[in-house]
C-alpha positions in Angstrom: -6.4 -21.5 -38.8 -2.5 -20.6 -38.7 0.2 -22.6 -38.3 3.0 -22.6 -35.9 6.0 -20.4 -37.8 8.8 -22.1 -38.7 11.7 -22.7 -36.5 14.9 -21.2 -37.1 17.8 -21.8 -36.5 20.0 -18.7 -37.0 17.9 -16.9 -34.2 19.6 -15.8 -31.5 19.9 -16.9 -28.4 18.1 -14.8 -25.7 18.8 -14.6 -21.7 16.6 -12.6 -19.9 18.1 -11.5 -16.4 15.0 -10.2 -13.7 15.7 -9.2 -10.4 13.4 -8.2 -8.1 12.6 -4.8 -6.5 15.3 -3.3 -7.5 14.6 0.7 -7.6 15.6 2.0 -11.1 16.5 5.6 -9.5 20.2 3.7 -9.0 20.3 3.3 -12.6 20.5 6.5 -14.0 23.3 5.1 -16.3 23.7 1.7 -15.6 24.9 0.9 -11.5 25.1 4.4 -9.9 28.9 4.7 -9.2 28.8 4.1 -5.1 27.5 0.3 -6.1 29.8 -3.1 -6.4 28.2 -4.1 -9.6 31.0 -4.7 -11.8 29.2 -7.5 -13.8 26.1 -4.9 -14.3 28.5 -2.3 -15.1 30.2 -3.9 -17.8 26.7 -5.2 -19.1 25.8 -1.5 -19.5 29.1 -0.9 -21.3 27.8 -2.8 -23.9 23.8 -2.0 -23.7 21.1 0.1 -25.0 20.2 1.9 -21.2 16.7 2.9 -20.2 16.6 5.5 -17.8 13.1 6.1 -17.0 11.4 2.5 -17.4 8.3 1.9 -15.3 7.0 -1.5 -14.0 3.2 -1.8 -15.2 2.8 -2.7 -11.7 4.2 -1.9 -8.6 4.0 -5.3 -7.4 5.4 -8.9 -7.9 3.0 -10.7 -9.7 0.7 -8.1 -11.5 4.1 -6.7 -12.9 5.6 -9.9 -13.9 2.4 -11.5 -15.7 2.7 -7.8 -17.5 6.1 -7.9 -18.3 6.0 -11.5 -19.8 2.6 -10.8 -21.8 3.0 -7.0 -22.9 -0.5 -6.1 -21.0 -1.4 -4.3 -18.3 -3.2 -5.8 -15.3 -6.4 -4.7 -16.3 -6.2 -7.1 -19.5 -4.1 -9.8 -17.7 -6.6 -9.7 -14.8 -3.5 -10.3 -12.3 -4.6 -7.7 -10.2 -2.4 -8.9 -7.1 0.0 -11.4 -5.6 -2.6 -14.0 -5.7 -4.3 -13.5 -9.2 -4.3 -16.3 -11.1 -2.7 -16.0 -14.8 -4.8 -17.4 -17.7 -3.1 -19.9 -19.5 -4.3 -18.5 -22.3 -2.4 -15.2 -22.7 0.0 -15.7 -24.6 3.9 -14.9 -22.9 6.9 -14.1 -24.7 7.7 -17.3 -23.5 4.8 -18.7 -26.0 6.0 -16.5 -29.0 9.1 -17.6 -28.9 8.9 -21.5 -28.3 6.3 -21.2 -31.5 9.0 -19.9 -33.1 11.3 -22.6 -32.7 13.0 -22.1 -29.6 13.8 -23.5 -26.3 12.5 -21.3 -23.6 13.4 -22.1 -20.2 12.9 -20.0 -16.5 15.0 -20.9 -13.5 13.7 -18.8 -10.5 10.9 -16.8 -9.4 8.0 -15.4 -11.9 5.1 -15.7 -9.6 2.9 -17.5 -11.6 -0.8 -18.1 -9.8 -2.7 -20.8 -10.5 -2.4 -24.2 -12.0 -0.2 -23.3 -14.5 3.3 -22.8 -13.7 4.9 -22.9 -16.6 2.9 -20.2 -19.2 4.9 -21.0 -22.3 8.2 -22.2 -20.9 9.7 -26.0 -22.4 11.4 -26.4 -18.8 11.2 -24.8 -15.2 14.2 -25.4 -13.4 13.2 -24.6 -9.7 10.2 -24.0 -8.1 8.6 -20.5 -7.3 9.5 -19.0 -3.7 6.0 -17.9 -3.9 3.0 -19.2 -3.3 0.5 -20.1 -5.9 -2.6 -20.3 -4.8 -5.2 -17.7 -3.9 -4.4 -17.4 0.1 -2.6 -14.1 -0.6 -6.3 -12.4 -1.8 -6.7 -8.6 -0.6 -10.4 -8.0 -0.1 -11.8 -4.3 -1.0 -14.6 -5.6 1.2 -13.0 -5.2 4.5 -11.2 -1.4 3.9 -8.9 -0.9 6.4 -7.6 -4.9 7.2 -4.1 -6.0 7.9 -3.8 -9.9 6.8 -0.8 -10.1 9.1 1.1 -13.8 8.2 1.4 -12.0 4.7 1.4 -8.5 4.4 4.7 -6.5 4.6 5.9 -4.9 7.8 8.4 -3.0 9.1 10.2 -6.2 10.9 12.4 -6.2 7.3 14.0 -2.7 8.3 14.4 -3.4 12.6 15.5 -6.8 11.5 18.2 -5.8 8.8 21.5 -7.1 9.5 24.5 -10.2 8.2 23.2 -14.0 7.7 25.4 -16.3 5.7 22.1 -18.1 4.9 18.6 -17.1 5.0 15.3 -18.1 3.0 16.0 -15.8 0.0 20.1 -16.9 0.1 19.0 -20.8 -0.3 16.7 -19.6 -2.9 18.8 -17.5 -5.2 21.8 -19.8 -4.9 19.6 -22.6 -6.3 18.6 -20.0 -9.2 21.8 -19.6 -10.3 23.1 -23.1 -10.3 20.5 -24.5 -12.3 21.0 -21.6 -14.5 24.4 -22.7 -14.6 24.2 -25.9 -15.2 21.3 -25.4 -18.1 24.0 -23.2 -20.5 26.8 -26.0 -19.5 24.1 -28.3 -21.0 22.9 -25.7 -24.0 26.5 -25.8 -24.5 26.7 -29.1 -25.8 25.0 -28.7 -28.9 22.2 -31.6 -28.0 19.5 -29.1 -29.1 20.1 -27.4 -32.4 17.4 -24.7 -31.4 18.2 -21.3 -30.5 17.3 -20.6 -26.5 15.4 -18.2 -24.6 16.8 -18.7 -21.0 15.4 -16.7 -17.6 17.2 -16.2 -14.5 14.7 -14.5 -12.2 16.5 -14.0 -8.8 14.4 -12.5 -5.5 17.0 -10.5 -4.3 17.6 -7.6 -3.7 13.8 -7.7 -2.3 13.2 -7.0 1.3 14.7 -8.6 4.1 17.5 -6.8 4.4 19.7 -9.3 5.5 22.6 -10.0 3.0 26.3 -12.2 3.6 29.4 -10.0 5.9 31.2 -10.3 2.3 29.2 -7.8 0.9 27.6 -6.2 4.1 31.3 -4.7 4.4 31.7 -3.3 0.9 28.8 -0.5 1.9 30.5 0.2 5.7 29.9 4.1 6.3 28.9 5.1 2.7 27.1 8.7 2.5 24.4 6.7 0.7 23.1 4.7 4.1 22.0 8.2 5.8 18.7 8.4 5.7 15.9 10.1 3.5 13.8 13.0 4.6 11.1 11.1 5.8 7.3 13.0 5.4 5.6 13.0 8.7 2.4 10.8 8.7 0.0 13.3 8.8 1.3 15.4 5.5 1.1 12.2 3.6 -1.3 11.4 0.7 -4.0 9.6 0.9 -2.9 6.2 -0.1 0.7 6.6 1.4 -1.1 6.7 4.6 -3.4 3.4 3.9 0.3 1.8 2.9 2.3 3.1 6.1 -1.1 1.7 7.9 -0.7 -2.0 6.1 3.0 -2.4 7.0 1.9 -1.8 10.7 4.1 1.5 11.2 2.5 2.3 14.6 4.1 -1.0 15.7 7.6 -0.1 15.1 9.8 2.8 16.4 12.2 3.2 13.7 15.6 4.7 14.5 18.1 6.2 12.0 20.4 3.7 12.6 18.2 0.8 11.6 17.1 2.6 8.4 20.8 2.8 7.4 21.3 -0.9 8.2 18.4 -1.4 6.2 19.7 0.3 3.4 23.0 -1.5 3.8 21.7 -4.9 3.2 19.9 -3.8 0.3 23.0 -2.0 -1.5 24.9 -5.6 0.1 22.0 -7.7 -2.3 22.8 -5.7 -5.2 26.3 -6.7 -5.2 24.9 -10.4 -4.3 23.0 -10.5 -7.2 25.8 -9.0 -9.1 28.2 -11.7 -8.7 25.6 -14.6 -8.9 24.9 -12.9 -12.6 28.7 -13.0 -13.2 28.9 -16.4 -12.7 26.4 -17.1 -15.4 28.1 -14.4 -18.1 31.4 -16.4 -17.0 29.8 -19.6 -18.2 28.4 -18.3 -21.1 31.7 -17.0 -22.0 33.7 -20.4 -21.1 31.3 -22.4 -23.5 31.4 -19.9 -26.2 27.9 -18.8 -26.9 26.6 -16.0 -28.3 23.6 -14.4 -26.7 21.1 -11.5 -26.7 21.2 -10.6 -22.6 18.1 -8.3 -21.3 18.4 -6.9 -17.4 15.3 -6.0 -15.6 13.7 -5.7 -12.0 9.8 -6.3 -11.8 9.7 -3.1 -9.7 11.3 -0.9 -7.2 11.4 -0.4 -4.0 11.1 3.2 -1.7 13.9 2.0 0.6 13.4 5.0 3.0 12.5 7.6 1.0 9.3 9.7 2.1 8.9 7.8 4.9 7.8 4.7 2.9 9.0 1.2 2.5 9.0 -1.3 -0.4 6.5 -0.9 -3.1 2.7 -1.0 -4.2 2.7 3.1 -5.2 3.6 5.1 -8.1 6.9 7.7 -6.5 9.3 6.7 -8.3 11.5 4.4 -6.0 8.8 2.1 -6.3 7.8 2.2 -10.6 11.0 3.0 -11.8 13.1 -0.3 -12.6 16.5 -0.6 -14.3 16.3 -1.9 -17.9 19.5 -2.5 -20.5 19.1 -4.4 -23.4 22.6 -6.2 -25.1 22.6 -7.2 -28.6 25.1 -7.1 -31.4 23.3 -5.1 -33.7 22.0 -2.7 -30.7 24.1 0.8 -30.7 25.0 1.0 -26.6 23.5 4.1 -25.4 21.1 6.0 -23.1 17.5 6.5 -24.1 15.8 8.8 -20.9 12.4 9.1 -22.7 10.1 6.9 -20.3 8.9 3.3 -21.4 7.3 0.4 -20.0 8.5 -3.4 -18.8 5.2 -4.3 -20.9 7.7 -3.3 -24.0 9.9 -6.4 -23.5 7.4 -9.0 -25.1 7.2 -7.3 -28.5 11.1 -6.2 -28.4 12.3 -9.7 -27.2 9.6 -10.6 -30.4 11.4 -8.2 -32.1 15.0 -9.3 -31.4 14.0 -13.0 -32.5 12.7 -12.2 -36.0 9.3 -13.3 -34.2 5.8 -11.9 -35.4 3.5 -10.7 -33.2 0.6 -9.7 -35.4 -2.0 -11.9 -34.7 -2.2 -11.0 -31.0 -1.0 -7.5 -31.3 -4.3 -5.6 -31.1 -4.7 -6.9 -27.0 -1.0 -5.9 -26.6 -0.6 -3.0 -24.8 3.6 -2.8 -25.4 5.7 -1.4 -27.9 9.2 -2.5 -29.6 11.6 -0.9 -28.4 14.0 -1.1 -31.1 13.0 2.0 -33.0 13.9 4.2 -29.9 17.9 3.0 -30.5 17.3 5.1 -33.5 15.6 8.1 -32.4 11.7 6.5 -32.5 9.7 7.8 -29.6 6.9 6.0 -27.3 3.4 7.2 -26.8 2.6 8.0 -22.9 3.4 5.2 -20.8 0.8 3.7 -18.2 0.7 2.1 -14.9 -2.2 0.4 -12.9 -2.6 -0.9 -9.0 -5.0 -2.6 -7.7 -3.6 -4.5 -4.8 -3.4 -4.5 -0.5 -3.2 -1.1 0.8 -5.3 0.2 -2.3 -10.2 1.1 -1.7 -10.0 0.8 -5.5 -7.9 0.9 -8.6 -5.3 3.6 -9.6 -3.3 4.4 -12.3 -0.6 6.5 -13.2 0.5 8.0 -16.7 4.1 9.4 -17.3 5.0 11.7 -20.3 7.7 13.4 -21.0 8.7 14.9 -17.6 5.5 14.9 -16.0 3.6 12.2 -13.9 0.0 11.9 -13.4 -1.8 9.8 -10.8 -5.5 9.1 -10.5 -7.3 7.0 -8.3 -11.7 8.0 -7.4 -10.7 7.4 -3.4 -7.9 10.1 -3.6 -6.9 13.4 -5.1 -5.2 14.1 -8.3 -1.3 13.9 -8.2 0.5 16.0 -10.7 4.3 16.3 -10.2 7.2 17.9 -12.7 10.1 15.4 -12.6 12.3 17.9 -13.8 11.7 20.7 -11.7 11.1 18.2 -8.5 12.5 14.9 -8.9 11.6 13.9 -5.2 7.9 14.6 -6.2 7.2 17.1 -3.0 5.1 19.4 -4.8 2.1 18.1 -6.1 0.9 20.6 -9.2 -3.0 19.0 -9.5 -4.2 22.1 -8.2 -2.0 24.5 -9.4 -3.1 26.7 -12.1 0.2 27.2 -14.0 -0.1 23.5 -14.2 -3.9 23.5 -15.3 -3.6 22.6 -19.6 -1.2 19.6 -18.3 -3.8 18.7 -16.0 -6.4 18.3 -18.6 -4.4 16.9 -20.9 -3.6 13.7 -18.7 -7.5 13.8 -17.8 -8.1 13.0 -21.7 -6.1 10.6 -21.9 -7.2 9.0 -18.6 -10.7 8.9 -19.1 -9.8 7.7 -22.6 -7.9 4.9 -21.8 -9.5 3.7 -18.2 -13.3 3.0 -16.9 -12.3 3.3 -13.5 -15.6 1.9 -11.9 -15.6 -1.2 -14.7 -12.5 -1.6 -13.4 -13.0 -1.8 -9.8 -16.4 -4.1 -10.1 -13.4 -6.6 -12.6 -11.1 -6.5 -9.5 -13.8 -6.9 -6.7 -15.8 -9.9 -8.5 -11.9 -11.7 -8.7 -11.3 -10.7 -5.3 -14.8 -12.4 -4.1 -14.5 -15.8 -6.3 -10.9 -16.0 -5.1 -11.9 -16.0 -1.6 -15.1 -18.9 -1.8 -12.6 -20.9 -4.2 -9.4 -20.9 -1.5 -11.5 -21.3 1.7 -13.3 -24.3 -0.3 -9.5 -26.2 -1.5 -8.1 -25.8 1.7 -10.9 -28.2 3.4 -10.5 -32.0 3.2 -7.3 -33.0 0.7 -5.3 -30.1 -0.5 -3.5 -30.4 -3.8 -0.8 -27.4 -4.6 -0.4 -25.7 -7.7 3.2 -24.6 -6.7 5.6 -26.2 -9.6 7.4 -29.5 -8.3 10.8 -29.0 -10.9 11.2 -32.9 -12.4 14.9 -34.3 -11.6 14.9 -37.7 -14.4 17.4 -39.2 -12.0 17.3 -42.4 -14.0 18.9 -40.1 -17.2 21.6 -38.3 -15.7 24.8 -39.1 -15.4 25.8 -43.5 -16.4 23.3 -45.2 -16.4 22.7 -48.8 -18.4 20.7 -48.4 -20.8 23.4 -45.4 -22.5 27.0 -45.9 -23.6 29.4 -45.0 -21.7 31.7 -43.9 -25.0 28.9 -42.0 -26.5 27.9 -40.7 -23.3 31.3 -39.0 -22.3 31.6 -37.4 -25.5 28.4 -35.8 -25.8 28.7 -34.7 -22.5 32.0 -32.5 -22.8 32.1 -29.2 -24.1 34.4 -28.2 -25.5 35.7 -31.4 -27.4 39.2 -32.0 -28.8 41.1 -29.6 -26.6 
């Protein structure tokens, strides 16, 4: 049996920044220029940028159980937003706390199931999410709206200013307790090194954002909107999502699609300065850290006609990704990679050794690519609301591949047609690409294993749910624990020792 490795302390300290469904198409170098992201800009000054990085799943919970594990869904088994997580994957989170570190998450990671914390020492808020299996899609009933939780167009008609909303009181929380936790690090009470997360829920969907930073995006170019595909020219499973976020029931007008895109640009900038304040702190209390910036996925905002996530175009699997480090050259890597890549790089990054669970690790460290390495073909599966049966997506060099046994092939150049119009599946010019992808589909994938894995969890979930919420109910969501009785003076401490451990820095 092995043993735990052996904690060091010369490791260095890692903050992991996650947003969520932020598109990476207004990345193409860090912020694109039209955006008031000065605290992202400078992060990209001094980071190794990923142009083309591609959530494992375009949706919140599949991608961020991939993301923390290195796995895609169809080894994590989070299939959807209410797919619980084993507790016995192992999370970067895990890897690195072996290691020796203190690993800590304030904010959202949408964890389902009893377990909330999947390798994290401390959790500083609870989720804004749900953990329990009332959010279960049912490949069953083809066809069904669930309406209390499936996405509709209300986000866009409703776009507009708030000072506070739902997702205001959440992220403010996020970052204060993320705050306060590196004012605490800062102290020095804990010699080990620290893996902190931030995980805000902005700039996700509703489009409602504060007048400070409504007003920065007044009349930009970039609010007019996209050329929308008309519903009957759509694919397949655009027109199944159009048909889950109730489309029929809304009459969208320009002007509400440019509001809508307004308070989305207006939560970028939000975000942006709630992330400043924590690189201020960290720069106040002098510590040194290895900072990583990621979304979970993207969102369509408009374009094609579609809103939010849950397909493979690339407003919806592209997410932003710069990784900071001392000994990281800044730069701008375009070949495509995967969030799946961050468990073994943030491995990687800590001197930590992944070996023993790296065979059922679908990621790759990234490291090598700062130095001209490459990445084999990166993969992307969906199997969530709006979908008969599972899809996946492969994207190599500049060409995208998309297979699902409901749907047609989807075969588009990115650098010919970066607004994926033409689909080249049935295009003969196009036909050794086409075969190519194929191999390496039916190599990787058993589609109908696949689906019977996704509709057995689908059917348990359901008998499991219906059965808790009768009689007594007793939530999983994470209640964060506030030791009241140790903060601050209390009797049992001294007050002399107390104020000096408590100051940072000390002396001055």
């Amino acid at each position: 049996m092995s043993s735990p490795q052996t904690p060091q302390t010369d490791r260095p300290n890692i903050l992991v920044v996650m947003v969520d469904q932020l598109t990476g198409t207004l990345f193409p170098d860090g912020p694109a220029p039209f955006l008031h992201a000065p605290n992202l800009r400078r992060l990209a000054d001094h980071a190794l940028r990923f142009q083309n990085c591609y959530t494992a799943s375009p949706l919140c919970a599949p991608a961020r159980a991939s993301f923390m594990s290195g796995q895609l869904p169809s080894r994590t088994r989070v299939y959807d937003n209410a797919a619980e997580f084993a507790s016995d994957i192992p999370t970067y989170a895990h890897h690195l706390r072996r290691a020796g570190y203190y690993t800590a998450l304030s904010g959202k990671m949408h964890f389902v199931g009893p377990d909330q914390l999947h390798g994290f020492e401390d959790r500083l808020t609870t989720d804004i999410y749900p953990a329990d299996f009332g959010w279960t899609p049912d490949y069953r009933k083809p066809g069904e709206r669930i309406d209390w939780w499936y996405h509709n167009l209300g986000s866009v008609t409703g776009a507009g200013v708030a000072e506070i909303t739902n997702q205001l009181e959440y992220d403010d929380d996020v970052a204060f307790q993320a705050v306060q936790k590196l004012y605490d690090l800062s102290r020095g009470g804990d010699a080990r090194p620290w893996c902190l997360t931030v995980s805000f829920t902005h700039p996700h969907d509703p489009f409602v954002a504060r007048r400070k930073y409504w007003d920065l995006y007044t009349g930009v170019p970039e609010l007019e909107p996209p050329e929308a595909i008309p519903y009957a020219d759509q694919d397949p499973h655009s027109q199944r999502l159009m048909e889950a976020c109730d489309w029929r029931a809304f009459d969208i007008t320009a002007d509400q699609i440019r509001r809508a895109r307004q308070g989305y640009f207006a939560n970028i900038s939000y975000v942006d300065a709630k992330i400043g304040e924590i690189f201020a702190v960290l720069e106040a209390t002098r510590q040194e850290a290895i900072v990583v910036f990621l979304s979970d996925h993207g969102e369509m905002l408009g374009e094609r006609g579609l809103w939010f996530k849950m397909n493979f175009f690339e407003g919806a699997a592209r997410v932003p990704l710069m990784i900071s480090a001392p000994d990281l050259t800044p730069g701008l890597i375009t070949d495509p990679v995967s969030t799946i890549d961050l468990a073994p790089t943030l491995a990687a990054l800590a001197g930590v050794d992944m070996a023993e669970v790296s065979p059922w690790t679908d990621g790759v460290n990234l490291l090598p690519m700062a130095t001209g390495g490459t990445r084999p073909v990166v993969a992307m599966e969906y199997a969530a609301e709006g979908t008969l049966t599972p899809m996946v997506a492969l994207r190599e060099g500049a060409w995208k591949y998309i297979r699902c046994p409901a749907d047609p092939e989807q075969l588009f150049d990115l650098a010919s047609d970066p607004e994926e119009r033409e689909n080249l599946a049935s295009d003969p010019r196009a036909a050794e690409i086409l075969a190519h992808f194929r191999k390496i589909a039916d190599h990787r994938w058993d589609l109908p294993r696949f689906d019977a894995a996704v509709r057995e969890s689908q059917a348990r979930r359901w008998v499991v749910y219906e059965a808790l919420r009768n009689g007594a109910y007793f939530p999983w969501d994470h209640q964060p624990l506030r030791a009241a009785s140790e903060r601050y003076m209390r009797n049992h401490m001294d007050l002399n020792v107390l104020e000096e451990n408590k100051r940072f820095p000390r002396g001055e």
